[in-house]
C-alpha positions, 0 to 999 in steps of 0.5 A, spaced: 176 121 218 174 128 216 173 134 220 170 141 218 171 147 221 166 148 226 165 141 229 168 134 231 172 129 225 166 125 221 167 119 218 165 119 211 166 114 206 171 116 200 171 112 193 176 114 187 174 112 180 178 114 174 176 114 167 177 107 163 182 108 157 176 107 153 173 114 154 179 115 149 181 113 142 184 106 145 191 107 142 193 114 145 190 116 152 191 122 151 189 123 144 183 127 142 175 124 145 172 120 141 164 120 141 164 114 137 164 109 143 160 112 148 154 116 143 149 114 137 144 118 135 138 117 131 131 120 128 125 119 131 121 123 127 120 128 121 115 133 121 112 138 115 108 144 115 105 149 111 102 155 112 098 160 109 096 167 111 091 172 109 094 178 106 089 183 107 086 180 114 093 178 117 094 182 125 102 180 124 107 182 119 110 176 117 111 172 110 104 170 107 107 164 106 111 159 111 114 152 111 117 148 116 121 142 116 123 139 123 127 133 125 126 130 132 131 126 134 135 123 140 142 121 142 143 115 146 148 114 151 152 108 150 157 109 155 156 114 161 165 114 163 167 121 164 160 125 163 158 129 168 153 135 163 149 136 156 147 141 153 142 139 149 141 143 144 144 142 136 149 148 134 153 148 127 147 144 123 148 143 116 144 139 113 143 137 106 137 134 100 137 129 097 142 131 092 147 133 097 145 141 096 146 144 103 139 147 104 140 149 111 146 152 115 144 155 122 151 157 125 153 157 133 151 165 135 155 168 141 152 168 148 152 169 155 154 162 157 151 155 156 146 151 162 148 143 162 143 138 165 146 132 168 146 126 163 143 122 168 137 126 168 134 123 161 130 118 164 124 117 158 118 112 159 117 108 154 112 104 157 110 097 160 116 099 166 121 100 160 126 106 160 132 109 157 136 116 158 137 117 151 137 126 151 132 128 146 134 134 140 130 137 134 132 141 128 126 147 125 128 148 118 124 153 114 123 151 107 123 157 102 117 156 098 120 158 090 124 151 091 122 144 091 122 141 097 126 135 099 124 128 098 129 126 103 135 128 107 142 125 105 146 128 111 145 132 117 151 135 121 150 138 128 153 138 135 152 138 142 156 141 148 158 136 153 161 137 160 166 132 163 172 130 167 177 123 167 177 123 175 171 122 179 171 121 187 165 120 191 164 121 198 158 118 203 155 121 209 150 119 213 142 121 211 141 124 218 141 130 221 147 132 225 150 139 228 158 137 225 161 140 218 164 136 215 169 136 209 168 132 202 173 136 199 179 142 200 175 148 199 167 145 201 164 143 207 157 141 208 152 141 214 147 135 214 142 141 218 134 136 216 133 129 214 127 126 215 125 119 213 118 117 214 114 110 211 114 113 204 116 120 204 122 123 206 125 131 206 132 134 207 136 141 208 143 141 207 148 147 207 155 148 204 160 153 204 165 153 199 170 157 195 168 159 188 175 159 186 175 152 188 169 149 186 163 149 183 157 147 187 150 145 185 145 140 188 140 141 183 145 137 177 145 143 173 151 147 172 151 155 168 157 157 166 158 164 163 162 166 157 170 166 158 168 162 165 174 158 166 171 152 171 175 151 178 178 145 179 173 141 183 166 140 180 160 137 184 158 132 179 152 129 182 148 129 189 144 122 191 140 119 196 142 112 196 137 107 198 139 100 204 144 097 199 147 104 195 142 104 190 139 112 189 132 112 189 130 115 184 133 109 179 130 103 184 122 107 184 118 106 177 115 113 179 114 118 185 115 126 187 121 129 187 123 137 189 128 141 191 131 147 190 138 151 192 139 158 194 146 162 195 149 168 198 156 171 198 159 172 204 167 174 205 170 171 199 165 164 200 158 161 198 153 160 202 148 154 199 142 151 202 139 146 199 132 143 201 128 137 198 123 132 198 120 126 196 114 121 195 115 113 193 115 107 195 122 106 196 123 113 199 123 111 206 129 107 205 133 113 205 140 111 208 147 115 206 148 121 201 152 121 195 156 126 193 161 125 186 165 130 185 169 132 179 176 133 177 179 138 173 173 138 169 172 141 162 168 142 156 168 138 149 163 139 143 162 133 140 159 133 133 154 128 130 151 125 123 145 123 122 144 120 114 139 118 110 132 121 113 126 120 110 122 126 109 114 126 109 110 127 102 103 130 102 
């Protein structure tokens, strides 16, 4: 039984899940995080422009002459232990011709922060009922016009911020309005204020109150992290509706409307987040349980990838 500050104890359902070893290299637990077991990535596609501008008629000052070659690819998740977020843009490229001349090099820029996106919400059609959750990337490299375009791609080198944790707990409440706060964790209490369920369609409002210092809370699956932000030892991985036999929803319906949205307000050293949501399928009416997987210690890990022998269009 848990209890929140304002109301009577809650029972909720607690369930601790610790990474697997094989998150890591297999003879030290500890060593470094080796991608190898849980990533593949792989080209879908190669493009190439070319494009001529009329000097004298041109609205736009640019070069008279520009090519481009890009790459499409995607990484597909092997092995999900331990991810919590991707940030799915390539950093550090290095890619190099045919020869092994480096023809392209686009190094990792100063920003703000990074966004991460739940590596759980890569969820691709392939038709016919088929899916997979492999998280899509592409690569623009302008081509300089005085050199001779490359016949093929021997090497492409680049990377990928992820976000992760090794100690995972989930905690269950009841999709149902009550007027009791209830702790999932030290430093995060939430109020089931709206759940309705009807054959086809459900929506929802929840409020939580936590310490940022603490925890880091989204219901979105979505995470923004500024530069030299060191992470609260607590991180709400991921928010599902679960369905009669613990099933999320959005997995078990082929297809359907989701929406949401968070909003937040700072109130005495505390966080004030009300989520609000809706859905349309055929499995929506089946709505029981809200999961709620919480992160600990959570961290971020660049992991590199390379891709050899990309074939590249001829005209």
């Amino acid at each position: 039984m848990r209890g929140g500050r304002f109301g009577k104890p809650f029972m909720v359902i607690v369930c601790m899940c610790a990474a697997p070893t094989l998150l890591w290299a297999q003879e030290d637990v500890n060593g470094p995080w080796d991608p190898v077991e849980q990533f593949e990535p792989y080209w879908e596609s190669v493009t190439f422009t070319a494009r001529l501008t009329n000097r004298a008629e041109q609205r736009f000052t640019g070069p008279d002459t520009r090519r481009l070659l890009s790459v499409y690819g995607a990484v597909r998740q092997i092995d999900k232990t331990g991810l919590i977020g991707v940030e799915a843009r390539p950093r550090n490229t290095v890619v190099l011709d045919q020869h092994g001349v480096e023809i392209y090099r686009a190094e990792d820029q100063p920003s703000l922060g990074r966004c991460y996106q739940a590596t759980d919400d890569f969820r691709n059609s392939l038709g016919r009922g088929r899916w997979n959750d492999d998280i899509p990337f592409y690569v623009n490299m302008p081509m300089d016009p005085n050199r001779d375009y490359p016949t093929s791609l021997s090497r492409m080198e680049c990377s990928m911020a992820f976000l992760v944790a090794d100690t995972f707990e989930e905690v269950e409440v009841p999709f149902a309005p009550d007027p009791t706060w209830v702790e999932l964790t030290p430093g995060l209490e939430i109020l089931v204020e709206e759940a309705s369920v009807e054959e086809d369609a459900y929506t929802y409002r929840i409020r939580a109150i936590y310490d940022p210092e603490i925890v880091a809370y989204s219901a979105e699956n979505r995470w923004h992290i500024r530069a030299n932000e060191i992470l609260p030892p607590i991180l709400v991985a991921k928010v599902e509706l679960l369905n009669v036999v613990g099933k999320p929803i959005d997995r078990v319906s082929v297809s359907g409307r989701f929406s949401g949205g968070t909003s937040r307000r700072g109130c005495d050293g505390l966080m004030i987040a009300t989520s609000t949501g809706s859905g349309s399928c055929g499995a929506c009416g089946y709505v029981k349980m809200i999961r709620f997987t919480l992160a600990f210690d959570p961290y971020e890990e660049k992991v590199p990838f390379v891709l050899e022998n990309i074939p590249v269009p001829s005209f």
